[in-house]
C-alpha positions as CSV (number, residue, x, y, z in Angstrom):
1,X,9.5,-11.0,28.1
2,X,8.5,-9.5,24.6
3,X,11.5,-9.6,21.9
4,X,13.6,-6.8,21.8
5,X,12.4,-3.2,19.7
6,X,8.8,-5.4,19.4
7,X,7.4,-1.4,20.1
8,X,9.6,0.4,17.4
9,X,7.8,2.7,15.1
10,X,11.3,3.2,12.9
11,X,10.4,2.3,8.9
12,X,12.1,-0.6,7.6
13,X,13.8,1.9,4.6
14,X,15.4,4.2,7.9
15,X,16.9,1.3,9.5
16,X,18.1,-0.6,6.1
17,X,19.3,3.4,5.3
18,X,21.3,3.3,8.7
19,X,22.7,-0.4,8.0
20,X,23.7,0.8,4.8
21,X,25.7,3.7,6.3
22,X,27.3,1.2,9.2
23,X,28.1,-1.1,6.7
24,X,30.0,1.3,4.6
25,X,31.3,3.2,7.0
26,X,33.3,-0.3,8.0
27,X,34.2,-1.3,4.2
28,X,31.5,-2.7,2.4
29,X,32.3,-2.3,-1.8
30,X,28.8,-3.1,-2.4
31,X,25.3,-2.9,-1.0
32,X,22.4,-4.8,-2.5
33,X,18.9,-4.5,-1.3
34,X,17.0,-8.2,-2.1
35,X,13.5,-7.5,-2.5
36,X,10.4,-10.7,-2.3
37,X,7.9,-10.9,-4.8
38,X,5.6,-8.9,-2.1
39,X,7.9,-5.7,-2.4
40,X,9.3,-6.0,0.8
41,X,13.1,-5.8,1.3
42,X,13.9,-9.3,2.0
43,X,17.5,-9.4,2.7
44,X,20.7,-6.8,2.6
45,X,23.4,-8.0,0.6
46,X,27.1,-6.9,0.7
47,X,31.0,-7.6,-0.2
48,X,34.0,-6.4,1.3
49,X,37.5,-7.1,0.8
50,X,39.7,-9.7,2.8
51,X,42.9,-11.2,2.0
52,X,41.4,-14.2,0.1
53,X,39.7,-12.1,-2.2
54,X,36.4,-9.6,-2.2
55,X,33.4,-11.8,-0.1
56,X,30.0,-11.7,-0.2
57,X,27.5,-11.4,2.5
58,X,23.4,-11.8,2.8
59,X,21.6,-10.6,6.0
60,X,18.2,-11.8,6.1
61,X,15.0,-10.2,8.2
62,X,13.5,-13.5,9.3
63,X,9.8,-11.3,8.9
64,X,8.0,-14.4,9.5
65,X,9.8,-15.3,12.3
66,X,9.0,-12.5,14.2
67,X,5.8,-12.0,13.5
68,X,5.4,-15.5,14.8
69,X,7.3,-14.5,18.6
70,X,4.9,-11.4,18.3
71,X,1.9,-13.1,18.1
72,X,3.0,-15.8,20.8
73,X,4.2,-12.9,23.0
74,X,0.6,-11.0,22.5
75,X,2.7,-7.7,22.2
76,X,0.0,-4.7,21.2
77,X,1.1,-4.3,17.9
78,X,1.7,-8.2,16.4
79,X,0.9,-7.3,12.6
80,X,3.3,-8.2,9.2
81,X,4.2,-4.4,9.4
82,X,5.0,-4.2,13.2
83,X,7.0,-7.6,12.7
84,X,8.8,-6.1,9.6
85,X,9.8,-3.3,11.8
86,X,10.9,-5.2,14.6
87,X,12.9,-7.3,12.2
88,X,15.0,-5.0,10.7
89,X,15.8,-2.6,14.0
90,X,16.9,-6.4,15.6
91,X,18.9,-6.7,12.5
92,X,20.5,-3.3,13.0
93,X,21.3,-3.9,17.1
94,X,23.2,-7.0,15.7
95,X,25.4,-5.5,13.0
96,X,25.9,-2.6,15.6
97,X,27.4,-4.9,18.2
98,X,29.1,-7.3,15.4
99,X,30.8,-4.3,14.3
100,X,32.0,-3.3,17.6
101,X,33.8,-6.6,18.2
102,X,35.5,-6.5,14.4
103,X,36.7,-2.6,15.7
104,X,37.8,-3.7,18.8
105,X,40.4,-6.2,16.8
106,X,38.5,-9.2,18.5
107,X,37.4,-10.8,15.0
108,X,37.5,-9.9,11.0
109,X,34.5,-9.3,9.7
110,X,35.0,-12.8,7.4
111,X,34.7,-14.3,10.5
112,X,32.1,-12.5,12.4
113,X,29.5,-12.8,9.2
114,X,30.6,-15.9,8.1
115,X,27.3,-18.2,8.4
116,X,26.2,-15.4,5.9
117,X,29.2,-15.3,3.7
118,X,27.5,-16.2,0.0
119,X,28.6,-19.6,-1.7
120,X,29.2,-20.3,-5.2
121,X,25.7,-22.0,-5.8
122,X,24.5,-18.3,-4.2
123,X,23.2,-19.9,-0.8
124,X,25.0,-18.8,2.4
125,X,27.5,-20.9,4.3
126,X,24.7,-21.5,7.2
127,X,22.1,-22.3,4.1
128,X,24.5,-24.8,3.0
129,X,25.2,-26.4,6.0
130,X,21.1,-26.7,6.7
131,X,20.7,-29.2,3.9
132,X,23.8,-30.5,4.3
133,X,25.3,-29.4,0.8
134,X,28.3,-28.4,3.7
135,X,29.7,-31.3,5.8
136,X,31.8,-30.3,9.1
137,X,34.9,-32.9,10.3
138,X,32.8,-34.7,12.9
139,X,30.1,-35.4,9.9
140,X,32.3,-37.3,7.9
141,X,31.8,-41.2,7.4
């Protein structure tokens, strides 16, 4: 079964423009588009404000990723731009639903985005936990 919105035709600059509108309509202070050395928006960054403070959020489109489920799927359209597409509209279904759970008083959003909450050394929690800069209970020796 292909991946989902693998046939959307929505620019990536729409749907970053709609998750910049979700975002702020739920409290984001700032919104930062990350751009690669290609030109392509890489990542969307944001802070909001919780009780320990304002925190700071990057959501990545895994581009590469994507393209690389495409091509395996042999979906018509399995170029960078189709994949760039499909990334971001898979981005947006996610921070729609995410958003749904912090409205329905099931989680904050610190905790729903938290594997993308920003570190001092600028990685994100989940980056820091990959190369094991972040060390959970059960690692400890």
């Amino acid at each position: 079964m292909p991946i989902k919105n693998y046939t959307t035709t929505i620019a990536p600059i729409k749907t970053i423009g709609e998750i910049s509108k979700i975002l702020h309509e739920h409290g984001a202070r700032k919104i930062l588009q990350e751009y690669g050395d290609n030109g392509e928006i890489k990542s969307v960054s944001f802070s909001v404000d919780t009780p320990q403070g304002e925190a700071y959020f990057r959501l990545p489109a895994n581009v590469d990723g994507v393209l690389i489920r495409l091509q395996e799927d042999q979906t018509p359209k399995r170029d960078r731009d189709q994949a760039e597409r499909t990334a971001w509209r898979i981005l947006y279904a996610w921070i729609v639903a995410q958003m749904a759970i912090i409205e329905a008083n099931m989680a904050a959003v610190e905790e729903v985005f938290l594997p993308y909450m920003i570190t001092a050394g600028n990685q994100t929690v989940y980056e820091a936990f990959k190369t094991e800069q972040l060390k959970l209970m059960g690692d400890a020796q």
